[in-house]
C-alpha positions as CSV (number, residue, x, y, z in Angstrom):
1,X,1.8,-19.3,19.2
2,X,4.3,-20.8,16.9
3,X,2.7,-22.6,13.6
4,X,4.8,-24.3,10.6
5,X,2.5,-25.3,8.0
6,X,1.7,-29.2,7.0
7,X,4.5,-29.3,3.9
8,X,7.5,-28.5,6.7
9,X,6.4,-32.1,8.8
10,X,9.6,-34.1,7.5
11,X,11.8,-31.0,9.4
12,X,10.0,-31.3,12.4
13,X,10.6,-34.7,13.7
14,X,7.2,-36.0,14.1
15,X,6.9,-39.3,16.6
16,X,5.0,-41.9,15.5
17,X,1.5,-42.0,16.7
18,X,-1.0,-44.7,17.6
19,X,-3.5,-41.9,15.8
20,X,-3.7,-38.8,13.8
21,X,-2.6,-36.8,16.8
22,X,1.0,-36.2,16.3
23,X,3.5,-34.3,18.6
24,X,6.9,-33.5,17.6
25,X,9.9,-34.7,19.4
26,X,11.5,-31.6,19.6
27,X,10.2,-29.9,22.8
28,X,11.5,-26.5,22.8
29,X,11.1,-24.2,19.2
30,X,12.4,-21.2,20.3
31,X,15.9,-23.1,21.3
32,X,16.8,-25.8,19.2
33,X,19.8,-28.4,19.2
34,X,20.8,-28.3,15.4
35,X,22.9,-30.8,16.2
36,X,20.1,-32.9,17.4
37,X,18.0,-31.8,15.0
38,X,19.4,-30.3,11.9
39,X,16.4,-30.3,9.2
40,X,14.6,-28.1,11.6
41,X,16.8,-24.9,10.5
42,X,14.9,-25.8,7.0
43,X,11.4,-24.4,9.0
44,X,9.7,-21.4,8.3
45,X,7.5,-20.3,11.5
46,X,4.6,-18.0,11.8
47,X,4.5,-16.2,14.9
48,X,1.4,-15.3,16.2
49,X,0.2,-13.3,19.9
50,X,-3.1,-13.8,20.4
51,X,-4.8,-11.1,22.6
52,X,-7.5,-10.9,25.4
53,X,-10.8,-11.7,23.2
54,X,-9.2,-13.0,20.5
55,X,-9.8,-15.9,18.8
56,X,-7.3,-18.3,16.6
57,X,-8.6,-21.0,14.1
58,X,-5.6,-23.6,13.1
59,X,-6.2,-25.1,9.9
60,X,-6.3,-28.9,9.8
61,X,-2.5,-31.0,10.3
62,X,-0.5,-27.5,11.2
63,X,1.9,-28.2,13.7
64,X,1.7,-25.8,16.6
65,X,3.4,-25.0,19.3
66,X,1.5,-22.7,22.9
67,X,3.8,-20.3,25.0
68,X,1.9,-18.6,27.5
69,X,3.6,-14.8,28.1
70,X,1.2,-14.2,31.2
71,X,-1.7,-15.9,32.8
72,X,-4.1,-17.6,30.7
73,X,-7.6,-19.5,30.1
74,X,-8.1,-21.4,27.1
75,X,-10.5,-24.0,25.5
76,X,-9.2,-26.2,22.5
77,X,-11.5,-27.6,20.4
78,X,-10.7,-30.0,17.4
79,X,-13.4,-29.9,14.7
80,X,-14.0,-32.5,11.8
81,X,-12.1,-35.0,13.2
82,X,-12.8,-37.1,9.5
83,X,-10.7,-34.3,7.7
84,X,-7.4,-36.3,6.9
85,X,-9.8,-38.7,4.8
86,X,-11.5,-35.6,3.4
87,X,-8.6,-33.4,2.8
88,X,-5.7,-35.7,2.3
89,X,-3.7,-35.3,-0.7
90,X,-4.6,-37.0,-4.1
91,X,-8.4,-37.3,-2.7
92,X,-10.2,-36.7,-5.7
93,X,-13.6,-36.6,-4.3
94,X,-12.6,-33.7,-1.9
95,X,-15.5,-31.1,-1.8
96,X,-15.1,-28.1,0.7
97,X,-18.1,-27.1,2.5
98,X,-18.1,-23.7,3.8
């Protein structure tokens, strides 16, 4: 998995979406046309494998990208689907419960 955190959106060319759920217009991380796209070279990227029995929890709004190196199984699940009015920026009434 490739993840950039939520402050590195304006480098990764998010499309406008009808809801919360953006996706990115580049379609391919790993090759990039910095021509095409040329605040993406601005990106800092955590690389992550995730291994048989393993388990990954994305934080909420981290962009993420899924490259499968073999043959896989696996169940997505989004949680708190309130959060951005919870968690967004400037919310002074935020309260984390844990």
């Amino acid at each position: 998995m490739i993840l950039f955190s939520p402050e590195q959106t304006e480098y990764l060319y998010a499309l406008k979406a009808f809801n919360s759920f953006q996706t990115c217009e580049i379609k391919n991380v790993i090759d990039v046309d910095k021509d095409q796209f040329p605040l993406f070279s601005h990106t800092r990227t955590l690389e992550i494998v995730v291994g048989p029995g393993e388990l990954l929890v994305i934080p909420a709004f981290w962009w993420h990208c899924v490259y499968a190196v073999d043959n896989v199984f696996s169940v997505s699940a989004g949680m708190q689907w309130d959060a951005w009015e919870e968690l967004k920026p400037g919310n002074e009434t935020m309260s984390l419960t844990i």
